[in-house]
Structures are given as structure tokens and as C-alpha cells.
KOLTORDO-225779 format. One record per atom (N, C-alpha, C, O, CB): residue number from 1; residue in one letter; atom name; x, y, z. Coordinates in steps of 0.001 Angstrom, whole numbers, always signed. Glycine has a CB too. Example, Ala and Ser with C-alpha at 12.3 -4.5 7.8 and 13.67 -1.06 7.14 Angstrom:
BEGIN
[paro 1,"a","N",[+13190,-5690,+7800]]
[paro 1,"a","CA",[+12300,-4500,+7800]]
[paro 1,"a","C",[+13200,-3300,+7800]]
[paro 1,"a","O",[+14236,-3319,+8465]]
[paro 1,"a","CB",[+11308,-4473,+9046]]
[paro 2,"s","N",[+12850,-2250,+7080]]
[paro 2,"s","CA",[+13670,-1060,+7140]]
[paro 2,"s","C",[+12900,+30,+7870]]
[paro 2,"s","O",[+13409,+1138,+8039]]
[paro 2,"s","CB",[+14084,-598,+5725]]
// end
This chain:
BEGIN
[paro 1,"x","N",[-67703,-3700,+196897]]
[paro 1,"x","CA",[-66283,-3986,+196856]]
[paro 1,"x","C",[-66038,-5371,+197432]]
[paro 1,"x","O",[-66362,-5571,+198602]]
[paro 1,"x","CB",[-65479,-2918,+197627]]
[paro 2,"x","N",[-65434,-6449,+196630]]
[paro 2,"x","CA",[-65047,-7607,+197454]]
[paro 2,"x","C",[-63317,-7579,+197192]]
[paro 2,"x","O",[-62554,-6982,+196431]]
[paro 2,"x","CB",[-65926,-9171,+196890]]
[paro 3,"x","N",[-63181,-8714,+198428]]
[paro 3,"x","CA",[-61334,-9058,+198403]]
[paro 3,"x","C",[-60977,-10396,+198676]]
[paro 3,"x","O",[-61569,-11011,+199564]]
[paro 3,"x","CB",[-60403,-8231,+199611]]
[paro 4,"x","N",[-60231,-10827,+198127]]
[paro 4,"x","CA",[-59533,-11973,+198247]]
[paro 4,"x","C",[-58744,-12200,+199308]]
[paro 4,"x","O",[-57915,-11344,+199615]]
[paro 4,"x","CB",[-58870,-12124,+197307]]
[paro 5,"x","N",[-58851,-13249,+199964]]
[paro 5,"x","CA",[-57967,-13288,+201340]]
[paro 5,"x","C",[-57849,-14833,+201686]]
[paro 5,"x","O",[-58839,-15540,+201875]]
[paro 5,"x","CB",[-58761,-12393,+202728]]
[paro 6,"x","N",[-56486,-15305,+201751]]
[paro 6,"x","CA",[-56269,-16221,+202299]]
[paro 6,"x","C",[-56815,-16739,+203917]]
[paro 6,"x","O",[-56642,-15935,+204833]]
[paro 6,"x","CB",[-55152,-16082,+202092]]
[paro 7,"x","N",[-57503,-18159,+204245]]
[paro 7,"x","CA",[-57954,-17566,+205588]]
[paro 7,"x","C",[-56733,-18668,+206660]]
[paro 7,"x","O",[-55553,-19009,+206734]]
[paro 7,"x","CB",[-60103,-17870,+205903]]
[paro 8,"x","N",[-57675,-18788,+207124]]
[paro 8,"x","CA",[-56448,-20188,+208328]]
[paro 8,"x","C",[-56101,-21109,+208189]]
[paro 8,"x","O",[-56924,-22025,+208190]]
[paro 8,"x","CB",[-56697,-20827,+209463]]
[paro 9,"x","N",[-54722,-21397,+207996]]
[paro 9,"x","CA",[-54586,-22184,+207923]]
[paro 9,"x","C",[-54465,-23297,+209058]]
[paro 9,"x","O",[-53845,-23187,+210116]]
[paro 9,"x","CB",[-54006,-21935,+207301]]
[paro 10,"x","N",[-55174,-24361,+208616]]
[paro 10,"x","CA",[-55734,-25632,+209584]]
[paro 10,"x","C",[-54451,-26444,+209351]]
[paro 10,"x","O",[-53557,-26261,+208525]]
[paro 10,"x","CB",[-57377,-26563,+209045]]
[paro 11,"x","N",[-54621,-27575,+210477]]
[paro 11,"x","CA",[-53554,-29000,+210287]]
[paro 11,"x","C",[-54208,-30279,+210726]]
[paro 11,"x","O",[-54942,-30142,+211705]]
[paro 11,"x","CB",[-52090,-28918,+211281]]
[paro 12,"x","N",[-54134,-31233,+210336]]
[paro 12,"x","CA",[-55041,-32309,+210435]]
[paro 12,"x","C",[-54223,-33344,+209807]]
[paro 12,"x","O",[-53915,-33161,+208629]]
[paro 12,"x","CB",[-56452,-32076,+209772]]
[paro 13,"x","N",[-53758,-34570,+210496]]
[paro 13,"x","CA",[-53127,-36097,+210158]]
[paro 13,"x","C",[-51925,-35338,+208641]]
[paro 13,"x","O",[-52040,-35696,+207469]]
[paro 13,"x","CB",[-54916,-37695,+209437]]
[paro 14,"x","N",[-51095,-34501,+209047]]
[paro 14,"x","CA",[-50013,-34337,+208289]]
[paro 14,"x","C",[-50473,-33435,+207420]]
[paro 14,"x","O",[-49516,-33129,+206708]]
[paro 14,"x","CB",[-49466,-35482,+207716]]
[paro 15,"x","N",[-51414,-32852,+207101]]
[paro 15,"x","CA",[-51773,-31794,+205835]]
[paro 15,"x","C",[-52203,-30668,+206412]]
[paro 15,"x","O",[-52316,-30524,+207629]]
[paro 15,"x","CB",[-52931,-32240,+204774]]
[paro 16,"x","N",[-52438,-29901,+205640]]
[paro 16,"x","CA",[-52567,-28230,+206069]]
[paro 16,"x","C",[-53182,-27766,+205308]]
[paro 16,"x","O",[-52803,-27815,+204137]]
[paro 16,"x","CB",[-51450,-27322,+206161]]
[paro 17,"x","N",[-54737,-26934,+205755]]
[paro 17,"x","CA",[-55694,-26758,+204353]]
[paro 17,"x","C",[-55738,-25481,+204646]]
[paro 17,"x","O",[-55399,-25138,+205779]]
[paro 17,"x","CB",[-57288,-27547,+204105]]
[paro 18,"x","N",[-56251,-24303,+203490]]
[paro 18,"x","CA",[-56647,-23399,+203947]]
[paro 18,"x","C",[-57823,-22614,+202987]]
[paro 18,"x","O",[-56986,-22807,+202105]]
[paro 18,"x","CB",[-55522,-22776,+204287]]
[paro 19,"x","N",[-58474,-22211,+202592]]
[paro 19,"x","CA",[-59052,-21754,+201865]]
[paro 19,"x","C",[-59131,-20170,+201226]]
[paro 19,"x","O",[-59881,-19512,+201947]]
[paro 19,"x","CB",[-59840,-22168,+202310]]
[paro 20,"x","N",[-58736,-19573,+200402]]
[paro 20,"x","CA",[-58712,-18508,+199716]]
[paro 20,"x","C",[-60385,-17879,+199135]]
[paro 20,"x","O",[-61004,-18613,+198363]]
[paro 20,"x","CB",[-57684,-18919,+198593]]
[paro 21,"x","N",[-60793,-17007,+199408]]
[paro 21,"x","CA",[-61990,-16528,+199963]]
[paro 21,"x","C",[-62273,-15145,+199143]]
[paro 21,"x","O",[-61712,-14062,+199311]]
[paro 21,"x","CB",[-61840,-16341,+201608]]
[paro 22,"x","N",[-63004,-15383,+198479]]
[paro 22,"x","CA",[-64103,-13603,+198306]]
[paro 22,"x","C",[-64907,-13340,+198726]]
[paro 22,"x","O",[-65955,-13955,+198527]]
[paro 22,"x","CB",[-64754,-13084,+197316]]
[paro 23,"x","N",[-64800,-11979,+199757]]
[paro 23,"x","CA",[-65682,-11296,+200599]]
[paro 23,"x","C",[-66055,-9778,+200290]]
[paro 23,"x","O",[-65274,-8934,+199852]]
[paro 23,"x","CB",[-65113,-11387,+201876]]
[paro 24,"x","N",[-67489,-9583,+200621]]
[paro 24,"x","CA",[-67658,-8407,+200659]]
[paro 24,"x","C",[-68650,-8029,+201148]]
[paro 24,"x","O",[-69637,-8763,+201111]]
[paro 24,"x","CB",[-67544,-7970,+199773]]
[paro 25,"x","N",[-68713,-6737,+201776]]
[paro 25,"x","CA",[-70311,-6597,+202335]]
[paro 25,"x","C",[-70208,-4629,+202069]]
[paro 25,"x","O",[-69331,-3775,+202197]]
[paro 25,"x","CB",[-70612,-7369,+204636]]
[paro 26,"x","N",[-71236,-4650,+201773]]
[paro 26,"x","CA",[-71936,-2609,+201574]]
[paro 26,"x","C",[-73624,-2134,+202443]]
[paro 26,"x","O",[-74682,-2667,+202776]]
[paro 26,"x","CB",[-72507,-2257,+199178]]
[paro 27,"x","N",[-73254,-1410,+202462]]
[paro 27,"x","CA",[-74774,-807,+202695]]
[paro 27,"x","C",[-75083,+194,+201981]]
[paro 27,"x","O",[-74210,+794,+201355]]
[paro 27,"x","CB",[-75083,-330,+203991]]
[paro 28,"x","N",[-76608,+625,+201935]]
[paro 28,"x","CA",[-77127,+1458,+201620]]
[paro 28,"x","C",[-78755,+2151,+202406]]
[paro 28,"x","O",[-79731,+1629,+202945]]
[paro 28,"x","CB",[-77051,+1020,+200435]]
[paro 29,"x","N",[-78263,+3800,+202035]]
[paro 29,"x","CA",[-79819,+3821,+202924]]
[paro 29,"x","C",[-81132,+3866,+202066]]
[paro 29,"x","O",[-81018,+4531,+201037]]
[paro 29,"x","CB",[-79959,+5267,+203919]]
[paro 30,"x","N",[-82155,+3383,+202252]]
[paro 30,"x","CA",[-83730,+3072,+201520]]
[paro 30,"x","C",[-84405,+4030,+202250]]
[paro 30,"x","O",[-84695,+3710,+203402]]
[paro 30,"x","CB",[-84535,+1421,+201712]]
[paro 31,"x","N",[-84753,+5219,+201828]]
[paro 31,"x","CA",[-86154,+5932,+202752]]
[paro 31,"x","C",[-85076,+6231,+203863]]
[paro 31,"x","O",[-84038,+6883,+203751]]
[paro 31,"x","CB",[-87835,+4688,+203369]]
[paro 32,"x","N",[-85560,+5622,+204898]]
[paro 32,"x","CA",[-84898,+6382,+206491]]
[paro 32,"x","C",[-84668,+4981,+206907]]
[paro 32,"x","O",[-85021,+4762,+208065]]
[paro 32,"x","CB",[-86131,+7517,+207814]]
[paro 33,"x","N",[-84107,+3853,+206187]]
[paro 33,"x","CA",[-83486,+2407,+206958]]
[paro 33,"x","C",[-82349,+2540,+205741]]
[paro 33,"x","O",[-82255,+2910,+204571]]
[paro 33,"x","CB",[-84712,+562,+207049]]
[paro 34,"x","N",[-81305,+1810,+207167]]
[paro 34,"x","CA",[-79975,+1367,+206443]]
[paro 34,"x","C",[-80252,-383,+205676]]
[paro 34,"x","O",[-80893,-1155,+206389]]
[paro 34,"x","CB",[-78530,+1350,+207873]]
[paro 35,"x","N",[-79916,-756,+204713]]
[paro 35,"x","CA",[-79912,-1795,+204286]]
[paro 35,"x","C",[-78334,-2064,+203951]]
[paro 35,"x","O",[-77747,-1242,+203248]]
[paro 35,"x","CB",[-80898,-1848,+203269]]
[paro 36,"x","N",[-77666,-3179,+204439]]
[paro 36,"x","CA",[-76925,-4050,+204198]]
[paro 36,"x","C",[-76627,-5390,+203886]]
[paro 36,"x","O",[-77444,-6234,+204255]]
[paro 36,"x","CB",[-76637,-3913,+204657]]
[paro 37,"x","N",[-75741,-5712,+203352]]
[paro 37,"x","CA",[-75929,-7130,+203103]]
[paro 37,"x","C",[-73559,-7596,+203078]]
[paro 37,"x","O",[-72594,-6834,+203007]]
[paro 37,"x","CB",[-77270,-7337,+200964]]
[paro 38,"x","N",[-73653,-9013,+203171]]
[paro 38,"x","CA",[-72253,-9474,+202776]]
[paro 38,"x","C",[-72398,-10679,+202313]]
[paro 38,"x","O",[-73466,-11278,+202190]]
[paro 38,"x","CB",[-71228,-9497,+203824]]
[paro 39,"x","N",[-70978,-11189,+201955]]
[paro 39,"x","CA",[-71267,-12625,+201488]]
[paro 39,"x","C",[-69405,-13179,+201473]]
[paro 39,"x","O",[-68428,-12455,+201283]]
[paro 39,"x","CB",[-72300,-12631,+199580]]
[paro 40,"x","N",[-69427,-14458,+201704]]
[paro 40,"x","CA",[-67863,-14722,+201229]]
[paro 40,"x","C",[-68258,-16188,+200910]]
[paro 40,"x","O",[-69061,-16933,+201471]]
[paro 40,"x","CB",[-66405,-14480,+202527]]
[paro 41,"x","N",[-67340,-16397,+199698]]
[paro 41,"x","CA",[-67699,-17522,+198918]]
[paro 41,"x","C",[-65606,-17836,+198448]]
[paro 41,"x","O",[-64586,-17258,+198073]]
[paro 41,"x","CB",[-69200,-16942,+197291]]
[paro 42,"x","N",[-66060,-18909,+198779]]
[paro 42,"x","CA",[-64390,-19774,+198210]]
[paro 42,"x","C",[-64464,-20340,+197158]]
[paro 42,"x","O",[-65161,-21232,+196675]]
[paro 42,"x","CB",[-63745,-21007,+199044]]
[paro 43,"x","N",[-63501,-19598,+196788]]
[paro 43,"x","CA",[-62650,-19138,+195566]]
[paro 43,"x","C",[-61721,-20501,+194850]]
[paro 43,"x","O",[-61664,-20910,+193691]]
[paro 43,"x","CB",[-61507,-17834,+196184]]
[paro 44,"x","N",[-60811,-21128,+196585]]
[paro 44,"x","CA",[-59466,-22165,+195882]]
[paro 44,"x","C",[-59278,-22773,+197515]]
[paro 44,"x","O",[-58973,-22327,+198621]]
[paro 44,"x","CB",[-57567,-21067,+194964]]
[paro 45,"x","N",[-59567,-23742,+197056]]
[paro 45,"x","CA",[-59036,-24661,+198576]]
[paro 45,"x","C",[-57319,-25522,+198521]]
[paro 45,"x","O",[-56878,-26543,+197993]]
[paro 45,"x","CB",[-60455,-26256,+198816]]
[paro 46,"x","N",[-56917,-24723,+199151]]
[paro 46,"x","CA",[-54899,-25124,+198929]]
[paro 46,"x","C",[-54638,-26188,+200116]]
[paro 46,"x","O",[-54738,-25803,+201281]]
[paro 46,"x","CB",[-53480,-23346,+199351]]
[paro 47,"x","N",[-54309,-27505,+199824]]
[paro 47,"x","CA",[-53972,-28543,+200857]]
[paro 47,"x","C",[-52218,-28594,+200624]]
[paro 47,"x","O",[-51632,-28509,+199544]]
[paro 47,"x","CB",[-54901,-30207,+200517]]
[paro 48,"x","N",[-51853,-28692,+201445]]
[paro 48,"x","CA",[-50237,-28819,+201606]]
[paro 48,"x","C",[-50294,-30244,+202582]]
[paro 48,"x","O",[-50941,-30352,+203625]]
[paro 48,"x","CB",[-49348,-27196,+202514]]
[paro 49,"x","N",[-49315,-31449,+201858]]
[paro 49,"x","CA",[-49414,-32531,+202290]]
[paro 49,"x","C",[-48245,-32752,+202071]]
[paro 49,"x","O",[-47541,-31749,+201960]]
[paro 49,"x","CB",[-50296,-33307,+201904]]
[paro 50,"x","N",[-47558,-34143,+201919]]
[paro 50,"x","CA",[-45996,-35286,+202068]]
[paro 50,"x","C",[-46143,-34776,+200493]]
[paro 50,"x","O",[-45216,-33978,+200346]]
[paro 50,"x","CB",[-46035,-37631,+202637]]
[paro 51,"x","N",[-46550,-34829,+199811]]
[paro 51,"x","CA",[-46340,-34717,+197956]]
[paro 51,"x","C",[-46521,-32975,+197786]]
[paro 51,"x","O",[-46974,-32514,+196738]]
[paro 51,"x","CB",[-47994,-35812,+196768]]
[paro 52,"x","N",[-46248,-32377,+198559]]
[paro 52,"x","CA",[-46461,-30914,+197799]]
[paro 52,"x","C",[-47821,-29992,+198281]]
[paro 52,"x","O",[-48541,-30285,+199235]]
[paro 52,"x","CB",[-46664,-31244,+196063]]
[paro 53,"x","N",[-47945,-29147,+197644]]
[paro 53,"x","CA",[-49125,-28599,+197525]]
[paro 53,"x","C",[-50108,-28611,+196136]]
[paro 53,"x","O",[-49720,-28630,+194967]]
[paro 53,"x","CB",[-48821,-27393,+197886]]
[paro 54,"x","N",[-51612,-28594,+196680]]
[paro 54,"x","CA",[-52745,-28895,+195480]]
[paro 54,"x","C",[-53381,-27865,+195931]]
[paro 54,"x","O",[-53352,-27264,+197005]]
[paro 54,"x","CB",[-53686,-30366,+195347]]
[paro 55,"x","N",[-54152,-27699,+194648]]
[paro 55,"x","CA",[-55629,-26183,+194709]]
[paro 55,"x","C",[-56598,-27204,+193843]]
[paro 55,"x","O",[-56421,-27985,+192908]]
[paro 55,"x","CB",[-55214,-23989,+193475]]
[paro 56,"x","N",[-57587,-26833,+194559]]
[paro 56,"x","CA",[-58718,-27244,+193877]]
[paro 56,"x","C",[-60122,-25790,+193430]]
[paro 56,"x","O",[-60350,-24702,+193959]]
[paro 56,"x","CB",[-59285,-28526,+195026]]
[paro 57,"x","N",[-60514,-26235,+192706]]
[paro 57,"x","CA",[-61343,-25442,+192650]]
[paro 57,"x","C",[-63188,-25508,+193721]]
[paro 57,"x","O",[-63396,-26464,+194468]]
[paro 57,"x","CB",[-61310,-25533,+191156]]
[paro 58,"x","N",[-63986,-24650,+193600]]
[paro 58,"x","CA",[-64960,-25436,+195170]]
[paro 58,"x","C",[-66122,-26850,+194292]]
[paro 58,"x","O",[-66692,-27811,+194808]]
[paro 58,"x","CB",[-66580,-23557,+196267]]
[paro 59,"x","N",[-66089,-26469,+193121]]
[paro 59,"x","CA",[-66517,-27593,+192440]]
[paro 59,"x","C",[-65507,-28679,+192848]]
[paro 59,"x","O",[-66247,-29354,+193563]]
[paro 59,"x","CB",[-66608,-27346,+190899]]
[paro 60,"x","N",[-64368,-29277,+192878]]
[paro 60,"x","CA",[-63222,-30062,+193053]]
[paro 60,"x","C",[-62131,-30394,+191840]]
[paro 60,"x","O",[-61516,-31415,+191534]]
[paro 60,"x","CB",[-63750,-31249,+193529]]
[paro 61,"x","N",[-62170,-29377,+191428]]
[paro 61,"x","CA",[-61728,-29451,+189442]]
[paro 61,"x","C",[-60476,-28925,+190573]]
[paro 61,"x","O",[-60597,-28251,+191596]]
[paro 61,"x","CB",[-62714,-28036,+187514]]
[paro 62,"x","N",[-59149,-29574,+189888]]
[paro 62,"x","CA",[-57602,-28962,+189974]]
[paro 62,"x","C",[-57372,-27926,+189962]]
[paro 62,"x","O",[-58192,-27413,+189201]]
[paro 62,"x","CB",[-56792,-29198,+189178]]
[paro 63,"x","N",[-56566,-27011,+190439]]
[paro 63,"x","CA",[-56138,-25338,+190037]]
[paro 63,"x","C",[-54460,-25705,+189880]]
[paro 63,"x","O",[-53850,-26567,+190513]]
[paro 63,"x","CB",[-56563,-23836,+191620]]
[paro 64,"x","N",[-54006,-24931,+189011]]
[paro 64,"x","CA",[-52458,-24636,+188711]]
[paro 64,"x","C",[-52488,-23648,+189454]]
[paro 64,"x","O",[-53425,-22898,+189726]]
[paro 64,"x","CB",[-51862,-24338,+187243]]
[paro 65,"x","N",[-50820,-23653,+189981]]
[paro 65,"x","CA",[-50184,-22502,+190779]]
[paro 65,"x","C",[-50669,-21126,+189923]]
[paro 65,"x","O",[-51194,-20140,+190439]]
[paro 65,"x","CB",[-48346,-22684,+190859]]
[paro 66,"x","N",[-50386,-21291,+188592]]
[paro 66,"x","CA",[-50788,-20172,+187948]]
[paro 66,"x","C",[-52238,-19817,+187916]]
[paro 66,"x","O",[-52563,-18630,+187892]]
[paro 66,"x","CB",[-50344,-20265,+186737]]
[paro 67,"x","N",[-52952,-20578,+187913]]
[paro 67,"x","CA",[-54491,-20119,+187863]]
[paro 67,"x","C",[-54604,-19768,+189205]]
[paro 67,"x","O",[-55359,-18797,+189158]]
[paro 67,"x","CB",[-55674,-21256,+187393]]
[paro 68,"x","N",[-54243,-20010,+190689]]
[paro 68,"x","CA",[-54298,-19627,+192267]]
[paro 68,"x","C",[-53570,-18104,+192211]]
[paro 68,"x","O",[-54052,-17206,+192903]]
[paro 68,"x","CB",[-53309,-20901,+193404]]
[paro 69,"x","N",[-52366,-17842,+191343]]
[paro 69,"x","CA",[-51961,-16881,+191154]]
[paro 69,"x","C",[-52278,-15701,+190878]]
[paro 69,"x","O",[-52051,-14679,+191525]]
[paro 69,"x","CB",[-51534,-17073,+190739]]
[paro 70,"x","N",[-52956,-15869,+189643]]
[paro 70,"x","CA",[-53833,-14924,+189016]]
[paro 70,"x","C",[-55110,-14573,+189749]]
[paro 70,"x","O",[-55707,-13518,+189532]]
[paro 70,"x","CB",[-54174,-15419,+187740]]
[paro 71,"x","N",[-55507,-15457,+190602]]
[paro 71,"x","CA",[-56733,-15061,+191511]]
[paro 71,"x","C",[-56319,-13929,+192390]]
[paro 71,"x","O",[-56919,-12902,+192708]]
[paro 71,"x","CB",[-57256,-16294,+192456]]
[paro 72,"x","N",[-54898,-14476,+192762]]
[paro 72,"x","CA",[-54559,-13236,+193968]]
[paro 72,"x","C",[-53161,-13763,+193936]]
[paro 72,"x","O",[-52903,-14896,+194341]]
[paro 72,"x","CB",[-55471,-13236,+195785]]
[paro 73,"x","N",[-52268,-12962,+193465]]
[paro 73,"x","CA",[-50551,-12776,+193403]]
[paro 73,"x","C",[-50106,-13137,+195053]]
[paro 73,"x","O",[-50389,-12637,+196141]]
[paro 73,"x","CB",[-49982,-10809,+192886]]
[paro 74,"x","N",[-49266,-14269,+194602]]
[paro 74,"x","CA",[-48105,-14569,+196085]]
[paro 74,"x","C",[-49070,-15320,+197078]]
[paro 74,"x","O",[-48548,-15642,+198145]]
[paro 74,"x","CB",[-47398,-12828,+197068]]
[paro 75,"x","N",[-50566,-15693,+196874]]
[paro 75,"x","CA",[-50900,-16530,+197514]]
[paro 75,"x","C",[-50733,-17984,+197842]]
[paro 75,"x","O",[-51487,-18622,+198577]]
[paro 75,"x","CB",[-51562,-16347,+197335]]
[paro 76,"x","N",[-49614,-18468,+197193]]
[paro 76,"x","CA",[-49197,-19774,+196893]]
[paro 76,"x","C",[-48572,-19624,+198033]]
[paro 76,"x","O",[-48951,-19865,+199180]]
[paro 76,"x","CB",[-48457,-20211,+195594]]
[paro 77,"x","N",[-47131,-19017,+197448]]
[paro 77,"x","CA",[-46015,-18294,+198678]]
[paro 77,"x","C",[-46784,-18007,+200170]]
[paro 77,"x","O",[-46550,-18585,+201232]]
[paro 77,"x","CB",[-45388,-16517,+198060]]
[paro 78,"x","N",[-47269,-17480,+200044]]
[paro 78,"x","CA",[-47929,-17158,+201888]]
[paro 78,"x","C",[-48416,-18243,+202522]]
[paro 78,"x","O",[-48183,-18609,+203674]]
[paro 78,"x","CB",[-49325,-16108,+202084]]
[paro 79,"x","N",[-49470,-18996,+201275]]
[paro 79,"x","CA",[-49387,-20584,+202145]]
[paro 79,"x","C",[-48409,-21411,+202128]]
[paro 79,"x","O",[-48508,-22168,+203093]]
[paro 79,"x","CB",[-50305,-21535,+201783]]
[paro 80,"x","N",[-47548,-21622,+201519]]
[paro 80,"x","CA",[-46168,-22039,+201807]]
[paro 80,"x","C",[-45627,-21575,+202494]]
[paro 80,"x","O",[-44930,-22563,+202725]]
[paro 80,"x","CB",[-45432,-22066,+201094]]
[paro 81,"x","N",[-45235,-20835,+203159]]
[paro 81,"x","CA",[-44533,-19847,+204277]]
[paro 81,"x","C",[-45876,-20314,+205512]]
[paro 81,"x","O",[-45607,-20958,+206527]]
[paro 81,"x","CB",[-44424,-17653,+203663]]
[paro 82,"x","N",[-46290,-20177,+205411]]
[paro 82,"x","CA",[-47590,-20113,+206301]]
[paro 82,"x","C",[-47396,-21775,+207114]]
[paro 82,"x","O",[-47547,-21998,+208315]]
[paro 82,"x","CB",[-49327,-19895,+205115]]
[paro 83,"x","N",[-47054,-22692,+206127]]
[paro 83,"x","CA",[-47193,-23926,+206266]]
[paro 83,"x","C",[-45885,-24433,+206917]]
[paro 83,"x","O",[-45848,-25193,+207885]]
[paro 83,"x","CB",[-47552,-24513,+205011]]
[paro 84,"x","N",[-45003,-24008,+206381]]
[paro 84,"x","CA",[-43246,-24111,+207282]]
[paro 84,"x","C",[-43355,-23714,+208505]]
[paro 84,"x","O",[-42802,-24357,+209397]]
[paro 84,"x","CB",[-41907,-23074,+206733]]
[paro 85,"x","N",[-43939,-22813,+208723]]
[paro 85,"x","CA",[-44051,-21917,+209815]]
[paro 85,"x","C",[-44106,-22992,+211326]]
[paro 85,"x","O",[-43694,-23117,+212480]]
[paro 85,"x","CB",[-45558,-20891,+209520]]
[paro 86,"x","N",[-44837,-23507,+210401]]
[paro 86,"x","CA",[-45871,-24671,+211372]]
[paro 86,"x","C",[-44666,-26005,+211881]]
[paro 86,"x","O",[-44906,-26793,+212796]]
[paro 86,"x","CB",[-47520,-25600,+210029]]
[paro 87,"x","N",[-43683,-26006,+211248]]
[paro 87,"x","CA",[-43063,-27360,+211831]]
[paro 87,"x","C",[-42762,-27440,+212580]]
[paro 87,"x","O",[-42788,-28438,+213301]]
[paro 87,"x","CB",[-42309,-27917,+211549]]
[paro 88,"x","N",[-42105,-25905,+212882]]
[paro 88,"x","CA",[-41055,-25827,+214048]]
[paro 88,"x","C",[-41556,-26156,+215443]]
[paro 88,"x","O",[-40784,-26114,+216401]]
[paro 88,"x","CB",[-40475,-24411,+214134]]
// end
């Protein structure tokens, strides 16, 4: 089973990054040992700067709001909210 999850958002010289993330980890038992394993690999790196917000992909190819969307619904919104949060 993996999940998508927005993680922290950072701040650094006026911008705000955060990265959107697939994780998952399972086990299983072999004989009489438990074997497990996990992994999380990024998905969409979202920078919020003076011009807006950008997604990139981890290659560095562009993402549309809609393609960040479809990865995981309202994740735009949460880093936007996430990012206001921060002015005050």
C-alpha cells in the first residue's frame, strides 16, 4: 500500500518549497523471519515564490495545477494555505 502526502513545508530567501511524496512500507513473514521493506520517492516539488506557485516534476519537467491535482486532490490548496499561514 503506498500514499501520497504533502511533506514540510520549508522557507528560504522569500520562497516556500515542499515536496509531495509516495510512501510505503509492508512486511511479510519467510519461514520463521519477518521481512520488511519501505520506500518514499517524490512525486512533485511545489515552490511558492513573488510570481505564484510552480510544480515540477523530480526529473525538472513543469507540472500543471491539474496534473499536481490528479496526483492527489486539494494538494495545491493545502500548500497554498500552508504557505499564507506562514506570513503572519
Amino acid at each position: 500500500m503506498s500514499e501520497l502526502t504533502l511533506g514540510k513545508v520549508m522557507t528560504a530567501k522569500g520562497f516556500r518549497v515542499a515536496a509531495l511524496a509516495r510512501s510505503g512500507a509492508g512486511a511479510q513473514m519467510v519461514d520463521e523471519r519477518i521481512v520488511g521493506w519501505g520506500r518514499k520517492e517524490p512525486v512533485a516539488i511545489l515552490i511558492a515564490g513573488p510570481d505564484g506557485i510552480a510544480a515540477f516534476a523530480p526529473d525538472g519537467g513543469s507540472l500543471s495545477r491539474a496534473e499536481v491535482e490528479a496526483l492527489a486532490p486539494d494538494v495545491w490548496g493545502q500548500f497554498a494555505q500552508s504557505a499564507r499561514g506562514q506570513d503572519a
